[in-house]
N, C-alpha and C positions, 0 to 999 in steps of 0.2 A: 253713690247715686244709682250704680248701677243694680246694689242688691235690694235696695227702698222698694224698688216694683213703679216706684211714682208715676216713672219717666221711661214707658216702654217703647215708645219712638224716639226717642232722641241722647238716652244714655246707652249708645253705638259707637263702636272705635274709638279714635280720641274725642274723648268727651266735651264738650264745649260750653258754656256757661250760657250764652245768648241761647242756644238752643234748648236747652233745659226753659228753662225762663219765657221761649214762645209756648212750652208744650202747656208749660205750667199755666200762665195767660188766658190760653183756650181751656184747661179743664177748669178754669174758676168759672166760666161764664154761667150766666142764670138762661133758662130754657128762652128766651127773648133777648140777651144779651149779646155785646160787642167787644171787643177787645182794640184800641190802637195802640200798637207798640214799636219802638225805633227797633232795628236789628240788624247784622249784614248780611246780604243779598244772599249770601250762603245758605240760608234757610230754606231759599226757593232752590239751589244751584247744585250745592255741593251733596255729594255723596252718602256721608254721615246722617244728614236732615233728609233725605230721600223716604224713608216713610214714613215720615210726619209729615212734608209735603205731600204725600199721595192722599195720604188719609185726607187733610185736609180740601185735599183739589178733590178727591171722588163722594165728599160728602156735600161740596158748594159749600164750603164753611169760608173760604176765601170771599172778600167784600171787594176789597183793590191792594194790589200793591205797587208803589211807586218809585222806582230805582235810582238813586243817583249814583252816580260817576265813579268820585271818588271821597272818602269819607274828612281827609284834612282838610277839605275846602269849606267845610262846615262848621266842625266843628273847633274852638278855637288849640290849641294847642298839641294838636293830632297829629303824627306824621302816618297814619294807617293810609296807603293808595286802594285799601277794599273801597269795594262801592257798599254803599247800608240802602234801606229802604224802608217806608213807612208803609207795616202791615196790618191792614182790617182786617179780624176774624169776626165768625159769628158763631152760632150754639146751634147751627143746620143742620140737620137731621133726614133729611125729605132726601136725600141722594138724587136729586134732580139735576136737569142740564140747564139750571142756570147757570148766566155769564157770569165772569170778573172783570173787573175793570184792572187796565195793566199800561203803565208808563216805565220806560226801559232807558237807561243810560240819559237821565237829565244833567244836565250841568249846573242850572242853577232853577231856582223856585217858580221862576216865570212860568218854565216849562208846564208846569200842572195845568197852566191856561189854553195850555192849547189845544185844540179838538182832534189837531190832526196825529197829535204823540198818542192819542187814545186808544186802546185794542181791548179787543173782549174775548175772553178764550175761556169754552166750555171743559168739562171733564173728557170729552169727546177728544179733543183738539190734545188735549195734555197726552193721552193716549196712543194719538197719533204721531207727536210729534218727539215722543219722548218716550217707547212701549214699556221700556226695561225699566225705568226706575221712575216716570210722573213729573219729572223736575221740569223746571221752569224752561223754556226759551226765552234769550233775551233778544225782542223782538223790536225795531225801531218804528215802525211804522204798520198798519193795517196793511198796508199795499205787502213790504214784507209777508207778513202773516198767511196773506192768503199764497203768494209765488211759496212759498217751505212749506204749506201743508198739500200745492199741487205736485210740488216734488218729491214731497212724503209720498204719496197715493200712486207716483208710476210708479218708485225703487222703492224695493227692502232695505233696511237696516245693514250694517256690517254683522255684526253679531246679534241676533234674537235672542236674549237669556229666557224667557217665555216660553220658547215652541225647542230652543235648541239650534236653529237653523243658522248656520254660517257657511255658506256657499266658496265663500274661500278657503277655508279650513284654518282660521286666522287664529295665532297666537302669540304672547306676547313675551319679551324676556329684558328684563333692568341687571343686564351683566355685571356692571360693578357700581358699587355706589360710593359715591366721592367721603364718607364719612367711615362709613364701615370695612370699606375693604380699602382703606387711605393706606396700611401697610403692605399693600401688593404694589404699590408702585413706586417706580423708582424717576431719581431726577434726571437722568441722562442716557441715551441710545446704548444700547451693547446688540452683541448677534441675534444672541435669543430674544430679546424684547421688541415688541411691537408699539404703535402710536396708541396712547388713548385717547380715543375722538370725545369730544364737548360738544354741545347741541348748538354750539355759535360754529361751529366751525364749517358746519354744515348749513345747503340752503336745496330750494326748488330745482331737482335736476341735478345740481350738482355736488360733490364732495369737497371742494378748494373753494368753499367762500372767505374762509380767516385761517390766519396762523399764528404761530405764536413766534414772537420776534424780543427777546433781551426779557421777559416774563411779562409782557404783555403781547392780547390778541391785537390783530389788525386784521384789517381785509387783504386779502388779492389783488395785487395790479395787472393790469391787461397785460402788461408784458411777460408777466410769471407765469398768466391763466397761459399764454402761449406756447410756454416751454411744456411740453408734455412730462417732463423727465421730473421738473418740479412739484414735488409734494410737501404735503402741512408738516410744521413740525407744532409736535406736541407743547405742553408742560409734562408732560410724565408718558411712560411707558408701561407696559405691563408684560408679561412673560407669554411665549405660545401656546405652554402648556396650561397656562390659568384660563387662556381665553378659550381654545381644544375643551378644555372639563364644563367650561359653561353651556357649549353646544353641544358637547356628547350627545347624539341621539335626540338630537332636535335640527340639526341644520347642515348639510352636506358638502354643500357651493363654499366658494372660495368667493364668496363677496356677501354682502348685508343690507336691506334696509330698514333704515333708521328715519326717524321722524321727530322735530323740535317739540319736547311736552312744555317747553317755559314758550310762551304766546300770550297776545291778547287779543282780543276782538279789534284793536282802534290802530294796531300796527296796520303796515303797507299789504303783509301778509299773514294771514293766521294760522293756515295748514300749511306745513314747510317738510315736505317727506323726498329720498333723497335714496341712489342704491349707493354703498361704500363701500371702501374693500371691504375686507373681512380681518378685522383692527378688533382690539377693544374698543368700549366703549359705556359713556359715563350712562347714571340712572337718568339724567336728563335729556339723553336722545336713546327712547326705549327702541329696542329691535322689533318688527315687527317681521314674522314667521307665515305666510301662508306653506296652506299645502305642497308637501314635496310631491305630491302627484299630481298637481296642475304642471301644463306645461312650461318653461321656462319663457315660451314665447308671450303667457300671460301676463307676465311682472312687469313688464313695460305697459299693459293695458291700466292693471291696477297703480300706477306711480301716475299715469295720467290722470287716473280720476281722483287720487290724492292731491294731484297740484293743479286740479283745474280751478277755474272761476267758479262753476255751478258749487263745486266741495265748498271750497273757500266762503261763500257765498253764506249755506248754511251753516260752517262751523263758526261763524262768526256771530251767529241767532245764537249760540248754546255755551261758548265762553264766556264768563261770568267773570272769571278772577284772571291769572296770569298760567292755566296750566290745562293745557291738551290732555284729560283723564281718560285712560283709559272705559270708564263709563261713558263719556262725552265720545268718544272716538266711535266706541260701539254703538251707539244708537243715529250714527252719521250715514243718510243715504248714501249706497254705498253700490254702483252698479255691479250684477254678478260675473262672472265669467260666461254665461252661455248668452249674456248680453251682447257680445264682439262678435262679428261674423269674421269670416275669413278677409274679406274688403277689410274690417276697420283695423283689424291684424296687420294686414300688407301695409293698411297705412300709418296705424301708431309704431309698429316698432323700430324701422328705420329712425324713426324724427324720433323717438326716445334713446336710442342708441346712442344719435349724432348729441345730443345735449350730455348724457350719459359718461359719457366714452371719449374724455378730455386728454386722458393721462396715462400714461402705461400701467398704471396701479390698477385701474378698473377693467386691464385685460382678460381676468377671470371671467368677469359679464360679457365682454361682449365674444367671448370665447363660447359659454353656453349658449347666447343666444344665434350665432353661428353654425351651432352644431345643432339647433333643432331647426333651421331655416331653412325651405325647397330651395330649387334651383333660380326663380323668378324673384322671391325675397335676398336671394344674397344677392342676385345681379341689382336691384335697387339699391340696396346697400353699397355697394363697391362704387354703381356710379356718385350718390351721394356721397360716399368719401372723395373719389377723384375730384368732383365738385368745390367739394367745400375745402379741400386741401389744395386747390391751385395759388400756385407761387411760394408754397412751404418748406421751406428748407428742408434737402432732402433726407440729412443725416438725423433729423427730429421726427420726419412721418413718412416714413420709410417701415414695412413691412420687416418684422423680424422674428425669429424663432420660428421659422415655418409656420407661422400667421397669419393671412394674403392678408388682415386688417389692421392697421396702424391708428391712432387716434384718430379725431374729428380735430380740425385745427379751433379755437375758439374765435369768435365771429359775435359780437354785441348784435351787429343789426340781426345778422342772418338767425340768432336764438332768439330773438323776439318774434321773427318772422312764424318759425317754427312753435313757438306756444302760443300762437293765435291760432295756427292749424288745429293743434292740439285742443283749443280752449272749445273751439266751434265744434270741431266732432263729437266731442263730450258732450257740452249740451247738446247736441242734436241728438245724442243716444239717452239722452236724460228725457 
């Protein structure tokens, strides 16, 4: 397919048969003609179909596309959970800013009736919303539509593959992948070996949301999140030295953050970004690397605008399928660092510390960001531990290794309290 010449948008990467098959569809048409074809959503969404959807969105060849859900509800005998959609092309030529017509996560056929599922989005708007590769947003509502593209118009993108521009200095690393590198790991704890984290294991803020108990995961009980001493245990470990070569000369710090690529738009949450120690880790919670010459006291800015509402909010317009892609991540309004003033500094890092900073394992983190804090940030600091640690057994958050900082005791109300602070000053800087 790919040496024919037939299929030069869409015989890319792994090759896909529906996408051949839409490209093919559109070059039959006659200078007047339409094309309606069933296909999954991927054709708008994913990666691989990414310049065959530009071509077609900057030509106005697109007529409507109509997205359902998920594909076994339809069709009889299917267990596929993709969503499919029924796509009008036409033979456009004129590169003009006509609209499209566009209906997004239906459930069932009703849906098509209703006026208010209906959105129209120029080549203009794809552009905007989407610079680096044209794909689609999956968009619920007009009302949506127009709040993401005023969000688009204050913030930049994360990463601009266009101009180049990444103001974080943002890069990415898939340490080990449960397939490929399945012989570096071993089934039980020794000296040298460290935990390999799973992208379940992790959540918003924090590194203890599940462990692995008799070889199945479970969550956290409030009483273990309280033990600071208690940490995850794996299914598997990996050695220091395997995890040491992976960051060679890319990562310094004795911690990491990591963020869940399996998601969907329709869970509770979609962007799940998180700092962790500095463990292995599977290809399913990718690392993500800003600049080692930003200051340490920025990474607590940028986790907040990872787990804010407003993030959340748009990455839920742009997952299509079940997976945080790195293309999806990067074209994610993404506020820059000269965004935070020294105020929003004083105020994000404390309250990201305190959700942070559970367990003596992530005393690397709150050790850097310690060592880059004045005299007025660490006195806020101390009082919010003394704070939040009243009535805590002493021999658990008690100050040690010449430390003066001991964990955050964990507190349900008081962490909900604190990512409402969090949720509001994001938006107000958005």
């Amino acid at each position: 397919m790919r040496a024919s010449s037939r299929f030069p948008l869409t015989a890319v990467g792994d090759v896909n048969t529906y996408a051949l098959f839409a490209e093919h569809a559109r070059d039959l048409l006659a200078p007047m003609g339409r094309a309606g074809i069933i296909v999954p959503t991927g054709i708008a969404t994913a990666d691989t179909t990414k310049r065959f959807f530009e071509t077609v969105v900057d030509s106005s060849s697109i007529e409507s596309l109509f997205d359902f859900l998920e594909a076994r509800d339809f069709f009889v005998g299917l267990e596929s959970r993709d969503p499919f959609c029924l796509l009008t092309l036409s033979n456009n030529t004129t590169r003009n800013e006509r609209p499209a017509r566009f209906i997004f996560k239906m459930l069932d056929l009703q849906e098509l009736k209703r006026q208010e599922r209906l959105i129209y989005l120029t080549p203009s708007d794809f552009a905007l919303l989407n610079p680096n590769t044209r794909t689609c947003p999956m968009l619920r509502t007009q009302a949506d539509a127009e709040l993401t593209k005023k969000i688009y118009r204050n913030t930049a993108i994360l990463i601009d593959e266009r101009t180049g521009r990444n103001p974080w200095g943002v890069s990415y690393l898939r340490m080990f992948d449960m397939a490929n590198d399945s012989h570096l790991f071993a089934n039980s704890a020794k000296p040298d070996l460290l935990p390999l984290y799973e992208s379940r294991l992790l959540h918003q803020f924090t590194h203890r949301w599940a462990t692995y108990e008799n070889g199945e995961s479970r969550d956290f009980k409030r009483e273990e999140l309280a033990n600071p001493y208690i940490v995850i245990q794996p299914r598997y470990w990996v050695s220091q030295e395997d995890i040491a070569q992976r960051l060679l000369n890319r990562w310094s710090h004795k911690w990491l953050m990591a963020f869940r690529d399996v998601c969907r738009a329709n869970d509770e949450r979609t962007a799940i970004f998180s700092v962790i120690p500095r463990v292995g880790v599977n290809h399913k919670a990718p690392i993500i690397l800003p600049s080692e010459q930003l200051p340490v006291l920025q990474t607590p800015c940028l986790i907040s605008v990872f787990d804010s509402l407003v993030f959340d909010f748009v990455a839920r317009q742009k997952v299509g399928g079940t997976s945080l892609s790195y293309f999806i991540l990067n074209q994610l309004p993404v506020l820059p660092p000269d965004a935070f003033s020294e105020a929003d500094v004083a105020f994000i890092v404390p309250r990201v510390l305190e959700l942070a900073y559970t367990a003596w394992d992530m005393k690397p983190f709150a050790e850097d960001v310690w060592a880059e804090a004045d005299e007025s940030l660490c006195s806020e600091i101390l009082r919010r531990s003394a704070e939040c640690n009243v009535g805590a057994p002493a021999d658990l958050f008690a100050p040690r290794d010449g430390f003066a900082l001991p964990p955050f005791r964990w507190n349900d109300e008081r962490r909900a309290l604190i990512r409402a602070d969090l949720h509001a000053r994001i938006a107000k800087l958005y």
